[in-house]
C-alpha positions in Angstrom: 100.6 -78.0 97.8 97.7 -75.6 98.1 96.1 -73.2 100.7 92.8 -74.1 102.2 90.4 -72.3 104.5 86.3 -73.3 105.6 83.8 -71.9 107.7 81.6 -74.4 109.2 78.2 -73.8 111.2 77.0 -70.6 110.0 75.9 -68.8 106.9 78.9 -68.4 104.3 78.3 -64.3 103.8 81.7 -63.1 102.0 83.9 -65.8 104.1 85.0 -66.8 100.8 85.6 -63.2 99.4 87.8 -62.2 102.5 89.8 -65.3 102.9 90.3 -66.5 99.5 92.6 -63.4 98.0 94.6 -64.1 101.2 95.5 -67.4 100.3 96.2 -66.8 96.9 99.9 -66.8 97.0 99.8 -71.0 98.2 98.0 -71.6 94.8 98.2 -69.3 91.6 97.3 -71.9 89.7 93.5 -72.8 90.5 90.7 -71.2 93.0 87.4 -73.0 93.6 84.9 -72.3 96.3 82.2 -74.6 97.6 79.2 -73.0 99.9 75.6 -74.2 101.1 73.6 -72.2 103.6 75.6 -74.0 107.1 79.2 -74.0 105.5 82.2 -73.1 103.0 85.2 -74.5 101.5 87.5 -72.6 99.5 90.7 -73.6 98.1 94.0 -72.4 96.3 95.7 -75.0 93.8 99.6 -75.4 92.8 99.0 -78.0 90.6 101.6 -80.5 91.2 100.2 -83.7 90.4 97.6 -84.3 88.1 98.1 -81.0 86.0 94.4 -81.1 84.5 91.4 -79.9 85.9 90.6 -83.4 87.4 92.5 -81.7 90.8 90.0 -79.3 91.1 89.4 -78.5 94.7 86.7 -78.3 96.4 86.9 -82.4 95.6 83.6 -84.0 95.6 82.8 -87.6 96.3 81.5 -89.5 93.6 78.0 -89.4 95.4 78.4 -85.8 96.3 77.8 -86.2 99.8 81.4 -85.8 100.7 83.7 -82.4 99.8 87.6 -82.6 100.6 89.6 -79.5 100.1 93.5 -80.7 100.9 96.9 -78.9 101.1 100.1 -80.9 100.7 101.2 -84.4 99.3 100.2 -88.0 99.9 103.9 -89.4 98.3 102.3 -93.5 98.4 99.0 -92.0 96.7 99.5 -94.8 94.0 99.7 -97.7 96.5 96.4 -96.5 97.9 95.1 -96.4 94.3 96.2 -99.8 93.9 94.5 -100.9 97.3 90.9 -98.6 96.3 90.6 -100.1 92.6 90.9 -103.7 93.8 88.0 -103.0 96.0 86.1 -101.7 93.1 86.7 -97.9 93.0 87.7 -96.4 90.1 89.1 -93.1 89.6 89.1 -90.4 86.8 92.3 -88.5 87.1 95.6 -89.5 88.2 96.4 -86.9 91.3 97.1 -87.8 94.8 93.7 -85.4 96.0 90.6 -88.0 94.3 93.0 -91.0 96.2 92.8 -89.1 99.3 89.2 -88.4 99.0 88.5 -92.1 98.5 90.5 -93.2 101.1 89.1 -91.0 103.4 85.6 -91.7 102.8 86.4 -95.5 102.8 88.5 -95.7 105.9 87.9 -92.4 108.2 89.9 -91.5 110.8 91.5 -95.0 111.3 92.6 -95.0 107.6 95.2 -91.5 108.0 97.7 -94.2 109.5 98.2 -95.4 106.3 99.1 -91.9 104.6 102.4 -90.8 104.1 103.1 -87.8 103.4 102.9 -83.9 104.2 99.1 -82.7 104.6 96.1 -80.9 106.6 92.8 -81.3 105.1 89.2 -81.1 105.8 86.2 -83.6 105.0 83.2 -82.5 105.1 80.1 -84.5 105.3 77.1 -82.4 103.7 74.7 -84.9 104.8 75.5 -85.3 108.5 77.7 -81.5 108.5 80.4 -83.0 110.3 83.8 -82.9 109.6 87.1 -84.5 109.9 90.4 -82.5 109.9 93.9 -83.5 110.5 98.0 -82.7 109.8 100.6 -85.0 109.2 102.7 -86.4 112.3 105.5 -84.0 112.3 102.7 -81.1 111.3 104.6 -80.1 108.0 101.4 -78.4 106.9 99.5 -75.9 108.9 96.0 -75.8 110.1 95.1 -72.7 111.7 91.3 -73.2 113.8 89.0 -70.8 115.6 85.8 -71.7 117.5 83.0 -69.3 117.1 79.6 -68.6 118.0 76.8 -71.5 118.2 80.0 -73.8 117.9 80.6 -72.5 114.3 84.2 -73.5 112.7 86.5 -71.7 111.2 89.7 -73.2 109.7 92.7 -71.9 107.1 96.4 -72.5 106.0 97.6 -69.0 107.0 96.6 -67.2 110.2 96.6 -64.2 108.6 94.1 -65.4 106.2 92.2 -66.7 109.4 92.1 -63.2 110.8 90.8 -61.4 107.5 87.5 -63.7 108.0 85.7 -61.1 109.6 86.1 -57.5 110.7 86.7 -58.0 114.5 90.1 -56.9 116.0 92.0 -59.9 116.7 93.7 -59.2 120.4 96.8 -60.8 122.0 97.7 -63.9 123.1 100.0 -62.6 126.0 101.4 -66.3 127.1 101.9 -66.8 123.7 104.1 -63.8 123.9 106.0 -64.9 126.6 107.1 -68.0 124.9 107.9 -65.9 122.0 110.8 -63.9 124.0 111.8 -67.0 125.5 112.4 -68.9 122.4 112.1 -66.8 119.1 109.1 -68.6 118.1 105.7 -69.1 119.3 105.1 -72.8 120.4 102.4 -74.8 119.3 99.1 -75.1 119.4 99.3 -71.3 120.6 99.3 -68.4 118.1 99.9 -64.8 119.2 95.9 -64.3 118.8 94.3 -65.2 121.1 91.4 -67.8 120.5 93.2 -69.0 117.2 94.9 -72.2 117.9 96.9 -74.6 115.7 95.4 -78.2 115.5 98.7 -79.8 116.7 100.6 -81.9 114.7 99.4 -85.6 114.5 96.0 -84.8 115.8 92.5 -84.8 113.9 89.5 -83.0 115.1 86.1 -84.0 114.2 83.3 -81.3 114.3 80.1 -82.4 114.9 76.8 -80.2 115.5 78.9 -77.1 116.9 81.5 -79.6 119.1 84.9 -79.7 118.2 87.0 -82.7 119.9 91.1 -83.1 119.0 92.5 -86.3 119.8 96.0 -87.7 118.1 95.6 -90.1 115.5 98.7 -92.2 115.8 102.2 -92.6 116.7 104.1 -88.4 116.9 107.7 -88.5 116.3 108.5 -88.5 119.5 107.5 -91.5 119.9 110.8 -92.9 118.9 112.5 -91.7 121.9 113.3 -94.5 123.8 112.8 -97.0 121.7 115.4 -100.3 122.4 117.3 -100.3 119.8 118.9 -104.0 118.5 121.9 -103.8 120.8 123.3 -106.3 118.7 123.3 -104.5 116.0 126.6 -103.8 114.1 127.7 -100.6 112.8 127.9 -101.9 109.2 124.2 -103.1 109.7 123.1 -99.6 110.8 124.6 -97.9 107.5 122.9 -100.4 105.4 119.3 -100.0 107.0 119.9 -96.0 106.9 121.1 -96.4 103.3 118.0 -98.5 102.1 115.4 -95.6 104.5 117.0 -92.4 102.6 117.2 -94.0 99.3 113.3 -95.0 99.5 112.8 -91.2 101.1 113.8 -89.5 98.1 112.2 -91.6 95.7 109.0 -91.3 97.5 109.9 -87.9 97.4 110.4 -86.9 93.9 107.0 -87.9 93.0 105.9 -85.5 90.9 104.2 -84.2 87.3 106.9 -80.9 87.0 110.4 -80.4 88.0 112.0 -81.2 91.0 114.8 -78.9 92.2 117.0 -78.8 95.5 117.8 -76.3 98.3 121.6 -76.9 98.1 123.5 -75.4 101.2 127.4 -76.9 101.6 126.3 -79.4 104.5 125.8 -83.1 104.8 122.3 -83.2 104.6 121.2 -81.2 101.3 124.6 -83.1 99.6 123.0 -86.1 100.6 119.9 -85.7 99.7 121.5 -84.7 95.9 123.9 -88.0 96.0 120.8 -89.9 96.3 118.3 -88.1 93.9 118.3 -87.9 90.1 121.4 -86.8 88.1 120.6 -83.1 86.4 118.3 -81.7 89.6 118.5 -78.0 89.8 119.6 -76.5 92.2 119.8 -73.4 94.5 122.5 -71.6 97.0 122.8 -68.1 98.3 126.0 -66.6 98.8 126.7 -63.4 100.2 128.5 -60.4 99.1 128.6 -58.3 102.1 132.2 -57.3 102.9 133.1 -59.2 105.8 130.5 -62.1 105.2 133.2 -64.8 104.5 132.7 -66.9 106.7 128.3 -67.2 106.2 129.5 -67.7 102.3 129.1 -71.8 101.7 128.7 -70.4 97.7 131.6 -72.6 96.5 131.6 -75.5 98.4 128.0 -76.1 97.1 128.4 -75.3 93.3 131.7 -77.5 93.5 129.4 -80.4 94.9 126.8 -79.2 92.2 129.1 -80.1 89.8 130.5 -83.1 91.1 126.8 -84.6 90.6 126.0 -83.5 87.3 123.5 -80.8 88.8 122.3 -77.2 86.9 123.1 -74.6 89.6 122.1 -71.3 89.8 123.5 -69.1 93.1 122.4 -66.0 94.4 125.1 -63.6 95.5 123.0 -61.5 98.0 124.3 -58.1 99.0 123.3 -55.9 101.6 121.2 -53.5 99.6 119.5 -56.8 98.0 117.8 -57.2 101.4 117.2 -54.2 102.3 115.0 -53.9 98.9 113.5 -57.6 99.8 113.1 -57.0 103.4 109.2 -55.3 103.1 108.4 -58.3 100.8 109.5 -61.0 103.4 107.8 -58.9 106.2 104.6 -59.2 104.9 105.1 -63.0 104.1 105.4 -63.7 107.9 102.5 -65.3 109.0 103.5 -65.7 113.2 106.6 -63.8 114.0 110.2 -65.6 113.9 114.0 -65.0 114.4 114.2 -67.3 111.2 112.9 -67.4 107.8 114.5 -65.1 105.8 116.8 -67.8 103.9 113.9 -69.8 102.8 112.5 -66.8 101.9 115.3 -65.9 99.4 116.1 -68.8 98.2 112.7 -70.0 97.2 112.3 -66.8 95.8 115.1 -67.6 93.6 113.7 -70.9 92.6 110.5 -69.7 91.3 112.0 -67.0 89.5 114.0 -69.9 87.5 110.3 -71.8 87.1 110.3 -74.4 89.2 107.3 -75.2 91.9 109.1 -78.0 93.8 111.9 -78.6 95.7 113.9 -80.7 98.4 115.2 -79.2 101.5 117.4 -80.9 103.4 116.0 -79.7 107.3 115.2 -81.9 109.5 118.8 -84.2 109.2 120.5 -82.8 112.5 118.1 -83.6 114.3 117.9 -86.9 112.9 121.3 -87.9 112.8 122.8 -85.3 115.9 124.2 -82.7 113.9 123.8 -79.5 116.1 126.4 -78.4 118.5 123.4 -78.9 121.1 124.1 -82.7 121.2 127.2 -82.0 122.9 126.7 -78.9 124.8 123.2 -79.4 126.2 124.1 -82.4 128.1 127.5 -81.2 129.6 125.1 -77.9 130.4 123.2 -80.5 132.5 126.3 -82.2 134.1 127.2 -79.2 135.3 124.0 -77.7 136.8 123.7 -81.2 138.2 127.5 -80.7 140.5 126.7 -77.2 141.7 123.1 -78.9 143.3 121.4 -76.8 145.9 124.3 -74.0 145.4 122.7 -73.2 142.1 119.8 -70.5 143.3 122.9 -68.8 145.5 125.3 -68.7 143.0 122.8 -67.4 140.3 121.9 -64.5 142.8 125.7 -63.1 142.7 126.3 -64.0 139.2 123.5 -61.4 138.3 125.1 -58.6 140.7 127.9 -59.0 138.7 129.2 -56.0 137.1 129.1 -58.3 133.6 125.7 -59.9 134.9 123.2 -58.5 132.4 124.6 -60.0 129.2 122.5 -62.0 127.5 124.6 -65.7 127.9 125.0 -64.8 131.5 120.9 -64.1 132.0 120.1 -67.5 130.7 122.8 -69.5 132.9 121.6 -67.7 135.7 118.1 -69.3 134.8 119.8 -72.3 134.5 121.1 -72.2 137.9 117.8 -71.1 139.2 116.1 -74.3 138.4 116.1 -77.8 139.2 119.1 -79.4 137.5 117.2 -80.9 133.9 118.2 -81.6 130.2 114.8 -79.3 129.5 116.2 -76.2 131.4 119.9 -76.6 129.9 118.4 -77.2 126.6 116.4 -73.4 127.1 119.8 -71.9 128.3 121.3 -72.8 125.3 119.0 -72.0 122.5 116.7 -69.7 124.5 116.5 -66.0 123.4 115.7 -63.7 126.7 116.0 -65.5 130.5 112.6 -65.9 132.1 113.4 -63.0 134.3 114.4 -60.4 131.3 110.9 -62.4 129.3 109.4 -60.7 133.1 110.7 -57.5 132.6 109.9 -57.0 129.0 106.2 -57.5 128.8 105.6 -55.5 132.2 108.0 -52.5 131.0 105.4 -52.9 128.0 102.0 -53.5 130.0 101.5 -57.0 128.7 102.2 -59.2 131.7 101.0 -62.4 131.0 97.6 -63.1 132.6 97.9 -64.5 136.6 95.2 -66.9 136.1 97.3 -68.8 133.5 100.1 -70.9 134.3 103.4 -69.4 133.5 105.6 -71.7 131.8 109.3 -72.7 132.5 112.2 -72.2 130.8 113.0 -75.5 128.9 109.2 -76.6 129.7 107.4 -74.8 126.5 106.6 -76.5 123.6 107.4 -80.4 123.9 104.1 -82.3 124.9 106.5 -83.9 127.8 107.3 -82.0 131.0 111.2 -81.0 131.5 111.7 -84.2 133.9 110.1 -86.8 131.3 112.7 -86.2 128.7 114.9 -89.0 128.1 118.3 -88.0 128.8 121.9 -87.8 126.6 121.9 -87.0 123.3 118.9 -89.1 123.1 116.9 -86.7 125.1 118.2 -83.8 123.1 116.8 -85.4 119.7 113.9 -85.3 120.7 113.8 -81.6 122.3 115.4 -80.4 118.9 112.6 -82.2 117.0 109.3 -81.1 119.4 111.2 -77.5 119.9 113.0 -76.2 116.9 111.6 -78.1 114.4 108.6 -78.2 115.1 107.7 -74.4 116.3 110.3 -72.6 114.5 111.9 -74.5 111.1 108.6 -76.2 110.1 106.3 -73.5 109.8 108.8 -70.8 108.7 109.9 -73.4 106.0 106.0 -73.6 105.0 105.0 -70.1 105.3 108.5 -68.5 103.1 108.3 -71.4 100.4 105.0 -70.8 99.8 105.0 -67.2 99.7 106.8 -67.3 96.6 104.2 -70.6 95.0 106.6 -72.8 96.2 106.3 -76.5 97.2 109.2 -77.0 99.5 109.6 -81.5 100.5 111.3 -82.8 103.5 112.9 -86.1 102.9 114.6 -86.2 106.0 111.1 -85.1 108.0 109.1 -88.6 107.1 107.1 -90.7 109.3 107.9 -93.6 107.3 112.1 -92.9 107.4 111.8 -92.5 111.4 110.0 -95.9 112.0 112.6 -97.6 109.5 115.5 -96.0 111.6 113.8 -96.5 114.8 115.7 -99.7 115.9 119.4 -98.1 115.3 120.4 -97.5 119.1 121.2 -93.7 119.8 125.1 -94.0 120.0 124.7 -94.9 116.5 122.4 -92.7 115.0 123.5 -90.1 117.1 127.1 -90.0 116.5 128.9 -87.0 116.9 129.7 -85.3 113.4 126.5 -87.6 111.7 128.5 -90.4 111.0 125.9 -92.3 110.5 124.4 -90.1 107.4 128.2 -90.0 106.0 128.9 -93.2 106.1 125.3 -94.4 104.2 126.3 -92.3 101.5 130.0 -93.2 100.5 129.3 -91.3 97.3 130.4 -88.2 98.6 133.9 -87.2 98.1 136.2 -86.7 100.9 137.1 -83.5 100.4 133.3 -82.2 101.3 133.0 -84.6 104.5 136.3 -83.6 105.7 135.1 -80.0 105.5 134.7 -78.4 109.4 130.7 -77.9 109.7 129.9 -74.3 108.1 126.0 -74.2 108.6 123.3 -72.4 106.5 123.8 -68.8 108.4 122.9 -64.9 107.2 125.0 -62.0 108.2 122.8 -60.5 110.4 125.2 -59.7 112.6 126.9 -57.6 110.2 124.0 -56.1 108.7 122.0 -55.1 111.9 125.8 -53.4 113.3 126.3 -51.4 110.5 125.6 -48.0 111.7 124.0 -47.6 107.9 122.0 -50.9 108.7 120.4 -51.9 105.3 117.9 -53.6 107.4 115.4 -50.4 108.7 113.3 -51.5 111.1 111.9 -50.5 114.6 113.3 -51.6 117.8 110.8 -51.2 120.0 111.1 -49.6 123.6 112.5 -52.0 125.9 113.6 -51.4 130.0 117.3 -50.5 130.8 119.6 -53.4 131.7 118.3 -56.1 128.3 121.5 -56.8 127.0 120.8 -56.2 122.9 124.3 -56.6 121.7 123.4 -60.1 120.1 121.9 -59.7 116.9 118.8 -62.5 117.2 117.9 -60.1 120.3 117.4 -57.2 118.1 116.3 -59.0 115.3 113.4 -60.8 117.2 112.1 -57.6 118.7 112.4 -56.1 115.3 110.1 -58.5 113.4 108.0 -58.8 116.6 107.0 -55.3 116.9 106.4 -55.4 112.9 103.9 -57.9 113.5 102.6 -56.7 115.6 101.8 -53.5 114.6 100.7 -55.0 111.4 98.3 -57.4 112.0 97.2 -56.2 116.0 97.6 -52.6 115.8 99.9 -52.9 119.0 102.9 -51.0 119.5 105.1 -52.0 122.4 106.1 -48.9 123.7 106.8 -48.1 127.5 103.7 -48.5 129.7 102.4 -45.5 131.4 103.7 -45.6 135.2 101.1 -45.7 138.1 
């Protein structure tokens, strides 16, 4: 786990000197820098595997045409060693980086199939000065790219450390903003600056003489949506196969040359994930002492499970005053702007501070296995858009000239009735943040409407890589907008960006390539079961007083924090048009860190634009 960042094309300067310091936080460990006159490489090292200086990066090939600099994991690095060595290589160290460089060298493009694992990298050919970059399939790690003059290349980990590259003003990516409001989180490949894109997910990009071309590089996650599953198969068969994928998942896993430790909420999937690991894992909850908080406090649930498996625990009772002393800190670890975050932030704050510089998370297991209350409300949402039919555009007309009609729920159903009848467009009235309407008003009432020569973009039609009819319907379809939505834009690279900022190496078990195409055959009304029966059942060693336990979720007090007329949470809400219902918290919340960002990092306040 590292941060990386190159400049490709054009004289180094101070590239190095600007971006490095930026991403020192990913790697405290080690820095190198590698630089000829037409490029630069530089690289941040958390030494995870291979502890000695045998992981130094910038990694040269053995006949020093090649450099790698590489951020993330490659968990079946030893196979691939295996494979190299009976071809002949032959390798100094014993770190997943000098397997990757080999393997890369050796096999190209066509050889990242092979890789599992969490990663973005670049390889750079000093003798051709191409290179090859690329992310893992569910796009774990980041890649931030920006084209530049001549066709020169500029790459990092952080956007942030992207934009300290050079001394321009970085200006606004104003659809980008749109789908901000709409969601909470800005979908990929956009970024909020505009000509700064994220290499998306499961794609590589080779650069070659100022030409960059992007093209996926095998089979995205999504891919499993609609996939026949063995209709024959038998419920007991399914537990079994599921069983055998998550016990090999967090094996491959808990590879690793220093401690291990787990993000332990009182769900399913973290339990899980510590029934299946190694007895004496440490691990980490936050609790919350806020008077009223109750019900966000999953505290004792977890350390009881804790101790039912043998693990060292360590809790964090967070008051109210605790974050509003944190709350600058995680602020300036935001590298795009989000509604979430904040929990990863504290908790692996709280991890490192107890010395450890890995640990498992379970995210990613409700999409997997159907645990969100989406799977159940998204497609009645749909069945019921579907039986109003053509009297849905009336109907939303007098639902917003309703005395009631600007509250935030009512705003996005109207958008549902609006629209053709979709699982997409229910799916964006239920987790959307502001209607496509209020989205309207907000950026106009600020002078930022989006620009008229790009395509606006529906409700429920932003970031999936499918358009709103194409998704597979049921809870099914839902999966997969969950996984290409949520995920993807929101969880993944808040998870990446908060773990890191405190040197920390956060794994995924339940986000793997290799567990998906195992699970792949199990038909949806198994995997999917309501309540994740599926995941329960495959491990029976959890006792029956946590499954019977109603669904509590991993959720801060926001609510109570931002309501309190002595808010420990001081920040700015920025100007925004009468009639935007801001009673819900998210909606205060996501203007909040918005215009922080903003301000930070664009030197844009949204304030009230001038009338004509």
């Amino acid at each position: 786990m590292c941060g990386i960042a190159g400049q490709l094309g054009r004289d180094p300067g101070d590239f190095a000197a600007r971006v490095g310091p930026r991403l020192a936080h990913r790697g405290p460990d080690d820095a190198g820098v590698w630089q000829d006159a037409n490029g630069c490489l530089v690289h941040r090292r958390l030494a995870i595997l291979d502890l000695s200086p045998l992981g130094h990066q910038p990694m040269a090939s053995t006949c020093g045409r090649w450099q790698l600099v590489f951020n993330g994991e490659i968990y079946n690095h030893a196979e691939l060693r295996r494979r190299l060595e009976a071809e002949g290589q032959r390798f100094l160290g014993s770190g997943d980086t000098e397997v990757l460089l080999a393997w890369l060298v050796s096999r190209g493009l066509e050889g990242l199939g092979a890789l599992r694992g969490m990663f973005a990298f670049c390889l750079y050919d000093t003798r051709e000065r191409s290179a090859l970059l690329a992310r893992d399939p569910h796009g774990i790690k980041p890649l931030y790219l920006r084209s530049g003059p001549g066709g020169c290349l500029a790459f990092a980990s952080e956007l942030r450390a992207l934009l300290a590259a050079d001394g321009e003003t970085p200006s606004l990516n104003r659809q980008a903003l749109g789908r901000y409001l709409a969601t909470g989180s800005v979908s990929e490949p956009d970024t909020l600056v505009a000509g700064v894109q994220r290499l998306p997910c499961g794609h590589a990009a080779t650069w070659r003489q100022g030409r960059l071309t992007v093209q996926p590089w095998g089979a995205l996650p999504e891919s499993l949506v609609g996939v026949t599953g063995a209709s024959s198969m038998t419920a007991a068969e399914a537990v079994a196969l599921t069983r055998s994928a998550l016990e090999d998942s967090v094996a491959a896993h808990m590879v690793s040359d220093v401690p291990v430790g787990l993000f332990l909420s009182a769900g399913l999937d973290s339990a899980s994930l510590l029934a299946l690991a190694p007895r004496g894992l440490h691990t980490f909850t936050i609790g919350f002492g806020t008077p009223g908080a109750g019900g966000f406090d999953e505290s004792g649930p977890a350390a009881r499970i804790a101790a039912h498996f043998g693990a060292h625990h360590t809790p964090l009772n967070l008051t109210a005053d605790q974050a509003r002393q944190w709350l600058p800190a995680f602020l300036a670890s935001q590298d795009q702007p989000s509604i979430d975050g904040y929990n990863t932030w504290c908790v692996a704050r709280l991890a490192t501070e107890h010395g450890l510089k890995v640990a498992l998370s379970g995210l990613g297991g409700d999409e997997l296995f159907g645990g969100y209350p989406s799977f159940r409300m998204v497609p009645k949402l749909r069945r019921w858009r579907s039986l109003i039919g053509p009297a849905g555009p009336p109907a939303a007309w007098l639902l917003q000239r309703l005395p009631q009609g600007r509250r935030a729920r009512l705003q996005r159903i109207g958008a549902l009735l609006e629209a053709p009848a979709s699982l997409g467009e229910a799916y964006g009235c239920f987790r959307g943040l502001f209607s496509p309407a209020e989205t309207e008003r907000l950026l106009a009432h600020w002078g930022l409407g989006a620009d008229p020569a790009v395509p606006a973009v529906a409700h429920g039609g932003s970031g999936g890589g499918r358009g709103s009819g194409a998704v597979p319907g049921g809870r099914e379809g839902v999966a997969w907008l969950e996984g290409t939505r949520y995920l993807r834009n929101q969880l993944l690279p808040d998870s990446d960006v908060m773990a890191m900022a405190a040197g920390l190496e956060l794994r995924l078990p339940l986000v793997d390539a290799q567990l998906q195409r195992r699970l792949a055959p199990i038909p949806a009304a198994l995997r999917l079961a309501e309540g994740k029966q599926l995941l329960a059942r495959s491990v029976p060693e959890l006792p029956d007083w946590f499954l019977n336990r109603p669904k509590q979720g991993f959720r801060f007090p926001f609510q109570l924090w931002l309501d309190d007329p002595a808010s420990p949470l001081a920040l700015r809400l920025p100007s925004t048009p009468r009639g935007i219902d801001l009673a819900p918290w998210y909606r205060r919340w996501s203007l909040m860190v918005l215009q922080h960002w903003l301000e930070a990092h664009l030197g844009l306040s949204l304030s009230s634009a001038p009338r004509p």
